[in-house]
Structure formats: C-alpha cells, structure tokens
C-alpha positions as CSV (number, residue, x, y, z in Angstrom):
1,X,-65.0,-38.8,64.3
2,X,-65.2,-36.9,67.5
3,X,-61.3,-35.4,67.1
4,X,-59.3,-35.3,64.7
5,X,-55.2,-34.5,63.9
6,X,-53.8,-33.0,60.7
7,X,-50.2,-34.4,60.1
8,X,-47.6,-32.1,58.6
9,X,-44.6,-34.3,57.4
10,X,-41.0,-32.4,57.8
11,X,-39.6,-32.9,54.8
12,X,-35.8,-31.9,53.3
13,X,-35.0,-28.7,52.8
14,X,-38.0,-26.8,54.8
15,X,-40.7,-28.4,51.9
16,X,-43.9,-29.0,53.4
17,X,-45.7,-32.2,52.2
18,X,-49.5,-32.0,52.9
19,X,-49.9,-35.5,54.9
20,X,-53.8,-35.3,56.3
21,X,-54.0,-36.7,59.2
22,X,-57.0,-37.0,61.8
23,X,-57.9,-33.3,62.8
24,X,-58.1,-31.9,59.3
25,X,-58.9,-35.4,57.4
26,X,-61.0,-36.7,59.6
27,X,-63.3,-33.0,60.1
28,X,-63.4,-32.9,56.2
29,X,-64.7,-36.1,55.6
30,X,-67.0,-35.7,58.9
31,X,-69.2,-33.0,57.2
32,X,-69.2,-34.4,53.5
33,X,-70.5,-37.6,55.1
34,X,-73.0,-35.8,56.6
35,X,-74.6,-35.5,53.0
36,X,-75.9,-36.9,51.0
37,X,-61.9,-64.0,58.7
38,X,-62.9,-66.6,59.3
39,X,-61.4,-70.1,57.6
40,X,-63.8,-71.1,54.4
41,X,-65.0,-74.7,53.7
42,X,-66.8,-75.3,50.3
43,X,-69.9,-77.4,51.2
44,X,-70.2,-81.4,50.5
45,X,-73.5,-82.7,50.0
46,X,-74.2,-84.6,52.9
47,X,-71.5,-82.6,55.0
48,X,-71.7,-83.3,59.0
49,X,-72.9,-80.3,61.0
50,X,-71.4,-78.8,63.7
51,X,-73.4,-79.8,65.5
52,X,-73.1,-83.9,64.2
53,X,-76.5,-84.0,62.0
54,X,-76.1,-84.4,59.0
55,X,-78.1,-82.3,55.7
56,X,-80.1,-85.2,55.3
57,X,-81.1,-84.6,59.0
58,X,-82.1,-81.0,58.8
59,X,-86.0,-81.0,58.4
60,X,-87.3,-79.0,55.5
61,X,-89.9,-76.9,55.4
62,X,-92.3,-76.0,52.6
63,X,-91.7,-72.4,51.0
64,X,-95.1,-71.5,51.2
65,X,-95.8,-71.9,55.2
66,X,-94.0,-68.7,56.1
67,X,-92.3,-69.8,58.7
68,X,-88.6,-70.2,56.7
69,X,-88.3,-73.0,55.1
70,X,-87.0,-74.3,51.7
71,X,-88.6,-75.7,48.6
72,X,-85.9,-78.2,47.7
73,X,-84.1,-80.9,49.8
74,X,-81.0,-79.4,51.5
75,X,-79.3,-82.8,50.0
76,X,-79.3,-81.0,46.7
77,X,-76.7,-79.0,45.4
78,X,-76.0,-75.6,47.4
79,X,-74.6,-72.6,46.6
80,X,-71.0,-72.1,47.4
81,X,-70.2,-70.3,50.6
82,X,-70.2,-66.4,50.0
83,X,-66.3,-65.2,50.3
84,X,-66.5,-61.9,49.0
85,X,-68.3,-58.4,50.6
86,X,-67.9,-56.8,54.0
87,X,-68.0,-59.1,57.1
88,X,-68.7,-58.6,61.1
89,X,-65.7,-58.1,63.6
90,X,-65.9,-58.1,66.9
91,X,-63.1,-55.2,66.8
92,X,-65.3,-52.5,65.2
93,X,-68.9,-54.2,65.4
94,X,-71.5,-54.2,68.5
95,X,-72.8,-57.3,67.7
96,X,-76.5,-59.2,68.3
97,X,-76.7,-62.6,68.4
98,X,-80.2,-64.3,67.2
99,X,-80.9,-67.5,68.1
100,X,-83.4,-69.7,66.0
101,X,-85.5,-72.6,66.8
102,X,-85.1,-74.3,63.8
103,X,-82.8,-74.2,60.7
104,X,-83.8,-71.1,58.6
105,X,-84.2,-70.9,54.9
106,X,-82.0,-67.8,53.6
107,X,-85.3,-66.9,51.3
108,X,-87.0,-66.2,54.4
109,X,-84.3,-64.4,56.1
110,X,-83.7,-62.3,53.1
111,X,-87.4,-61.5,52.8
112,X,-87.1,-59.8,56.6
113,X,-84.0,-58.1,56.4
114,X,-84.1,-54.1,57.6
115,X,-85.3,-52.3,54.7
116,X,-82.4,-49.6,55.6
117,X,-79.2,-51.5,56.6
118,X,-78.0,-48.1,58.4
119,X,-78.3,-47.0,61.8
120,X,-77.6,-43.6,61.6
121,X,-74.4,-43.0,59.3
122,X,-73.3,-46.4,60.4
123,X,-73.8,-49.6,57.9
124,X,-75.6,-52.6,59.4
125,X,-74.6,-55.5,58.3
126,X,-76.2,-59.8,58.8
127,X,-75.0,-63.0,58.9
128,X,-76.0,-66.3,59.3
129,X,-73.9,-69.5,60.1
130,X,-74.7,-72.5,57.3
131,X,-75.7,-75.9,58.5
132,X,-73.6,-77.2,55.8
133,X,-70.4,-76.5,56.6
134,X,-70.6,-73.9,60.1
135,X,-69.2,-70.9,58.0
136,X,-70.9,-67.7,58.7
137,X,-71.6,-65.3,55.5
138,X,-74.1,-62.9,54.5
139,X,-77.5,-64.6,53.5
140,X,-78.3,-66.1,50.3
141,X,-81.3,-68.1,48.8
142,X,-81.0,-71.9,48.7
143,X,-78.9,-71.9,52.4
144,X,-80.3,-73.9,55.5
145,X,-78.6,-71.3,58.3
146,X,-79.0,-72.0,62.4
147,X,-77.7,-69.1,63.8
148,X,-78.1,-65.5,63.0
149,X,-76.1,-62.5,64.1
150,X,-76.1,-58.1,63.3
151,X,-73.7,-55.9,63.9
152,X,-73.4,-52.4,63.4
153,X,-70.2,-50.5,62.8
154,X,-69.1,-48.5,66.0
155,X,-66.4,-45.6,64.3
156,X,-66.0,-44.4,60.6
157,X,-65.2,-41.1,59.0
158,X,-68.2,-39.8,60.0
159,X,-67.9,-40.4,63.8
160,X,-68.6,-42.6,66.7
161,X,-71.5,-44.7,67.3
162,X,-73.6,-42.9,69.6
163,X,-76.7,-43.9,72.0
164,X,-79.2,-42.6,69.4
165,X,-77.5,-44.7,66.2
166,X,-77.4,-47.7,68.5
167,X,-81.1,-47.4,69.5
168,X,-82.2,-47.6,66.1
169,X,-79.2,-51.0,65.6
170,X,-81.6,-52.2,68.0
171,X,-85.3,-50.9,67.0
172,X,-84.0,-52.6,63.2
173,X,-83.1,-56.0,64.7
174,X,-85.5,-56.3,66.9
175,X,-88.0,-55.8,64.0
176,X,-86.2,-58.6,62.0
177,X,-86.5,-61.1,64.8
178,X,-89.7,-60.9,65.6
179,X,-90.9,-61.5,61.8
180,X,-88.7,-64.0,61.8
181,X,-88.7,-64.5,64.4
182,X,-86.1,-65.3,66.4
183,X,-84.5,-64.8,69.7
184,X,-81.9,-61.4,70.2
185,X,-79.3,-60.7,72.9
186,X,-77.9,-57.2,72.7
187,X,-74.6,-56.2,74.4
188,X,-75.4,-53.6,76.7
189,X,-75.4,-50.1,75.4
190,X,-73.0,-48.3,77.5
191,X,-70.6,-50.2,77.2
192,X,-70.7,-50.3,73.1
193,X,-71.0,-46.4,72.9
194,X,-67.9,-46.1,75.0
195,X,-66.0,-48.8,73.4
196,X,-67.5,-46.4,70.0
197,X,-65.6,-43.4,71.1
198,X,-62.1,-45.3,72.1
199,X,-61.8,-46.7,68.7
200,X,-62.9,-43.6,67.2
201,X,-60.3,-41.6,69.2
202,X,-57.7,-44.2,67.8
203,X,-58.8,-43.7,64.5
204,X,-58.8,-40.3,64.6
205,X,-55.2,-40.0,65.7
206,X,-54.2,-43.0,62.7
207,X,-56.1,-41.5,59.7
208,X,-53.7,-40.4,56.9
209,X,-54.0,-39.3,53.5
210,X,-51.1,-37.9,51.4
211,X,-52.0,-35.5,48.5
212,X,-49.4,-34.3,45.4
213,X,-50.5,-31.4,43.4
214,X,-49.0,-32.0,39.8
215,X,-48.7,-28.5,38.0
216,X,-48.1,-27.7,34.5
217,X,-45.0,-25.4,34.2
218,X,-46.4,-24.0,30.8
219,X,-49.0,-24.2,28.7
220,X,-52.1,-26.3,30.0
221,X,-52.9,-29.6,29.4
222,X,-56.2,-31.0,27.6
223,X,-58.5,-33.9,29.1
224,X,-57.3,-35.8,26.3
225,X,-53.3,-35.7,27.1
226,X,-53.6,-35.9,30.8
227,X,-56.0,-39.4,29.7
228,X,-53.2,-40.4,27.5
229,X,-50.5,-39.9,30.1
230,X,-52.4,-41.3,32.6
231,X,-52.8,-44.7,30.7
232,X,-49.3,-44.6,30.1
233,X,-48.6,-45.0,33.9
234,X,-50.9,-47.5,34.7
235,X,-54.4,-45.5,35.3
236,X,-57.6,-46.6,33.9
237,X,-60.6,-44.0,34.3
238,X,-62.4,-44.0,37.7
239,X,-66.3,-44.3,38.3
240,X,-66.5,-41.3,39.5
241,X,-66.2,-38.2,37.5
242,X,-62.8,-36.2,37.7
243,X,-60.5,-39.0,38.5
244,X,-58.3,-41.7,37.0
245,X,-57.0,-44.7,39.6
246,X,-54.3,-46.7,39.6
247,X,-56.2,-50.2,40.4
248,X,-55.5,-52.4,43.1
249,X,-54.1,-55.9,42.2
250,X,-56.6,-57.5,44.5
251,X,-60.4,-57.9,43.6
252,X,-62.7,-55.9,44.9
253,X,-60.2,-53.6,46.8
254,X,-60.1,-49.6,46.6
255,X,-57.8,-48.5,44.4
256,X,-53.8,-47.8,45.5
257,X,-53.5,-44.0,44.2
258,X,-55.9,-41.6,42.2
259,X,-55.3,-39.1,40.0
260,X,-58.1,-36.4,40.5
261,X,-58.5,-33.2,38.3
262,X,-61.4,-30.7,37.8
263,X,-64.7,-32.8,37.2
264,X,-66.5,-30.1,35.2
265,X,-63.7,-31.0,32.8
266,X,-64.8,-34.5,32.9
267,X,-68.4,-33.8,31.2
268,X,-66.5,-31.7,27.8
269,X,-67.5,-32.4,24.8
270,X,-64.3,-32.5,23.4
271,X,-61.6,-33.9,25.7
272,X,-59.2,-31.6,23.5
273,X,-61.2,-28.2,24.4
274,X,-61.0,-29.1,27.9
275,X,-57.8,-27.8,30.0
276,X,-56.0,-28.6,33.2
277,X,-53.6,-26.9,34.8
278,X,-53.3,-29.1,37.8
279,X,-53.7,-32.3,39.0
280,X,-53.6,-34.1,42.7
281,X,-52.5,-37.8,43.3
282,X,-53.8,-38.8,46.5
283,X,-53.0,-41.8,48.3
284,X,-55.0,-43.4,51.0
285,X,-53.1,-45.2,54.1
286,X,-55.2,-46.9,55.9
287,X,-57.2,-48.1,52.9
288,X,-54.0,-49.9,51.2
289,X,-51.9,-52.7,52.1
290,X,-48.7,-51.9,52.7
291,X,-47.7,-55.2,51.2
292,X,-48.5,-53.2,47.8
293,X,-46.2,-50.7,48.2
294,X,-48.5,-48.0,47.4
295,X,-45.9,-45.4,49.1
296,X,-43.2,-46.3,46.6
297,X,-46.1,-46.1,43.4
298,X,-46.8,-42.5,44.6
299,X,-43.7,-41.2,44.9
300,X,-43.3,-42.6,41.1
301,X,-46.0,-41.8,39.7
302,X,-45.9,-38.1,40.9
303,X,-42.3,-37.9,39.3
304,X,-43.2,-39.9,36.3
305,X,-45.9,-37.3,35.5
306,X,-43.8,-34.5,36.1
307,X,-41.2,-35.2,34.2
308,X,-43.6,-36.6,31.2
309,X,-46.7,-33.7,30.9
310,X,-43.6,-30.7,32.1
311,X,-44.9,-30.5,35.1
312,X,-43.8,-29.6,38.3
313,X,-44.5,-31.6,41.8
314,X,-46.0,-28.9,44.7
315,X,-47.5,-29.2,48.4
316,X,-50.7,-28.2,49.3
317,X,-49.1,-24.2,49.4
318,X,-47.9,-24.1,46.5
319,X,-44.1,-24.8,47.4
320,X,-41.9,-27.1,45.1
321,X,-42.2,-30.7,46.4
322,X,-38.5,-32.3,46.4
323,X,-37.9,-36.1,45.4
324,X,-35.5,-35.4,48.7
325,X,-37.9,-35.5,51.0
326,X,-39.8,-39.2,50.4
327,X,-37.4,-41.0,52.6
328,X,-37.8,-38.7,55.4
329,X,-42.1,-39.2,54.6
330,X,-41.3,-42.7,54.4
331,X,-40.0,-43.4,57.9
332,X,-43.3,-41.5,59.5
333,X,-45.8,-43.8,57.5
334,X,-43.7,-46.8,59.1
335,X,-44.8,-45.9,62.3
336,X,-48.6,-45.5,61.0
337,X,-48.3,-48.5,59.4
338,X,-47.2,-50.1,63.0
339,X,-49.1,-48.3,65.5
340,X,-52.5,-49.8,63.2
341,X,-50.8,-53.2,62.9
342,X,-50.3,-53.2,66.5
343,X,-54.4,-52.7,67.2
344,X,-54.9,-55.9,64.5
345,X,-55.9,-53.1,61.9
346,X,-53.4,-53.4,59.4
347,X,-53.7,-50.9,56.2
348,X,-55.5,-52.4,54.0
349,X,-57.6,-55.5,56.0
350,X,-61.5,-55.4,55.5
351,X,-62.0,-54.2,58.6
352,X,-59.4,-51.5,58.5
353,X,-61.4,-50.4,55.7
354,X,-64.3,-50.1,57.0
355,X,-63.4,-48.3,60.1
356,X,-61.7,-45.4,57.8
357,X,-64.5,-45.2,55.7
C-alpha cells in the first residue's frame, strides 16, 4: 500500500512488544508481493425467477451452437448454489456489470473466462446471477445465469489499484464480453483509482500483526520436540515449510496463530539432528475474527510453550516479554478491532481478508 505505520505497543514495565502495524507491515509485505453476503436459496426445480418465468420457461440452447447454451433441460436437477470461495463487494471491488441477451449456460461462460484472473497484483474475480433462484456465485457448469458482473480488488498488501492495473480490469473484461458476448458498463476510472487509494490509506493505518519470539533458555531444541510440543498445544503442521498453525474452527478460514521456525530445518533428514533455538508465534488481526479470541490463544500459547520446551518469551529486540503487559496490548487491539468494524470490515469477514491480503 502506498503508506504504511509500524505500531509499537507500550507495554508494563518499559517491555516492548513488536505489534506491526501499517508502515513497517504493510512495506514488508509490499516488496515480497512484488515477487514471485448475500442471503443463499438452494434451488427447486421449477423455482420462479426473479424475474416471474419459470425454468421451464428459460429457452435452451444446444451445447454445440456456440452461443451459450446447455445440453440438458434446465428442469433437471442443478447443481447447488456455490457458498464457498471469495465473493465481489462493492466496499473493495470496482465492479462491471455485463448484461446478456439471453440466459447463459455456465459452460460457456467458463470457456471465456480471462485466462489470467489478475490485473496487475490485484485478483479478478466473476460472477453470474442464477435464473434458478437470483443468487449470484462464481460460475459453474450445468447453471442457466442472466446477469454477469467483474470486479477487481481496489487495495491489498501490495498497494492500491492504480490507472494501469485498472486498464488491463478492463482490456480482460472487455475481451470476455465480446466472446461472449455480452454488453459491459464500467464505472469510470477516476473515480475507482481514487476511491483505491482512500481505502488503501485506511488499510494502511489498520494493518496489524503481533509477533512472539519463543527462545530456548538452554540447550536447543530438535524438529522433533518442538513438533511434539506443538501437537500438544493444538498445532498441526502447516502447508508451507517452516511452520505449524493453530487451525481455525471455521472451514476454509486462515489459520488463528502460527508457529514459524527456520524452514531449512523443515527439509532434515532426521527431525532429531535438526535444532531450533527460536521460534515466532505470529498472529494476524485483520485476518481473524475476534469472535475467536485469537488474542487470548496467543498470549497462551506463547506462555504454554515457554513454560513447557524452558523457554523464555522475547520482543522483536531481544528483551524479556512479560505476561504483564497483555492487558495493556489488549486494550489497543480493541480499538483496531473497532475502528475496522466501524468501516463494515470486521477482522476476520471475507472481505476483510481480502483487503489485507
């Protein structure tokens, strides 16, 4: 993002926490990106429309005449609506809408899809609006659909959404419509770029990570212990090398804390030959609910370790980390947690995720 905070919390006693916030967070992530709601309704054969036809209205098209049709009558079972996987929001999307003459087949819409669904270091994303039951989702074969609309994302990690990542939103789209073809509107560009850098302003300031080194006081620790005590606690190993998480009681969702450690480590031959002298258990804000407490799992977790493997808790300067000072920590993440609540981006919401991505 364009700027970007680093938040110190005071905590008891003079002890430092390292809390990333915005200017260091947000730069970090900046240049390693640079490398490489709506209500549901499960459909009813022979459902009304929206619109008042019903299936059996909708005319079908054979497959084979390229123009978007669908092999089988829309009368026979369809898939269920698509609940799951990112979705379009008018708070962090510019958004096209594509208007069709005629009921679409979702085979033919997935066959014309952008072949990149980035603009820039922005994800693209496409939905279409079922004639089934007037839900919008992404598209899927065996789906009559009579709207269509794109968005791309206008802030992450990486930055705002700029005049040259919107151009090629639109260069994408328009591609897509007129194979489909179909009919865009584009809100006018200006106006999304500057909308782009307000919300990445906010998100700069509202970014937040907290980070707890966990040092051995002794001897070092083998792959193999640090595993064992991770299990204990609650962590399961993560997909990337290096790391163990603590999941997230909701499907799908990143995980509440991770426990990272030297990756080289991770490719040992013999998790007993390979030593660790420290550990770091991070904590995502904006990417976890609040609702799951993850706040109250760090703080135990870092102490639980500790006081399991002899280790000792330490900021990001080496300086003892006291249980003390959580409370004090606590009270500043409140007024995160409200200050992104207040802009309808709670911690932890889909779009919330995306935007701190």
């Amino acid at each position: 993002m364009n700027h970007s905070l680093t938040l110190y919390l005071a905590i008891l006693g003079g002890v430092v926490l390292a809390v990333v916030v915005a200017h260091g967070a947000w730069t970090a992530r900046r240049a390693a990106a640079r490398q490489p709601r709506r209500a549901s309704v499960e459909p009813v054969d022979g459902a009304a429309t929206p619109g008042g036809m019903s299936l059996d209205d909708i005319p079908t098209i054979p497959m084979d005449d390229g123009e978007g049709g669908v092999a089988a009558s829309p009368a026979a079972s369809l898939p269920p609506l698509r609940r799951t996987g990112p979705r379009l929001d008018a708070l962090v999307d510019a958004i096209a809408t594509l208007t069709l003459d005629a009921p679409m087949s979702g085979d033919h819409i997935l066959m014309h899809l952008p072949p990149s669904r980035r603009a820039g270091s922005k994800p693209v994303l496409v939905e279409g609006l079922r004639s089934d039951c007037g839900e919008w989702e992404m598209p899927q074969a065996g789906v009559l659909y009579t709207e269509l609309q794109a968005g791309v994302l206008m802030a992450n990690r990486t930055g705002g959404l700029n005049e040259i990542e919107y151009s090629e939103f639109v260069q994408k789209v328009q591609a897509m419509a007129d194979a489909l073809p179909a009919s865009p509107e584009f809100p006018d560009m200006l106006d999304i770029v500057a909308r782009a850098r307000e919300l990445d302003a906010f998100a700069g300031a509202h970014d937040a990570q907290l980070a707890m080194r966990l040092a051995a006081k002794g001897s070092a620790w083998s792959l193999g212990y640090v595993q064992q005590q991770a299990q204990r606690h609650g962590f399961v190993p993560g997909a990337l090398p290096g790391r163990f998480v603590l999941p997230s009681p909701d499907e799908g969702a990143p995980p509440v804390l991770t426990l990272q450690f030297d990756a080289q480590a991770a490719f040992a031959e013999d998790e007993d030959q390979a030593t660790l002298r420290e550990l770091l258990l991070c904590f995502d804000v904006p990417q976890t609910a609040a609702e799951q407490t993850p706040f109250k799992a760090w703080c135990a977790a870092g102490e639980a370790l500790a006081m399991a493997m002899d280790g000792v808790m330490l900021d990001d300067s080496g300086r003892p980390f006291l249980p003390a000072a959580f409370e004090s920590i606590a009270g500043e993440l409140a007024k995160l947690y409200e200050a992104l609540a207040a802009r309808d981006l709670a911690a932890g919401a889909p779009s919330t995720r995306r935007l701190f991505s």
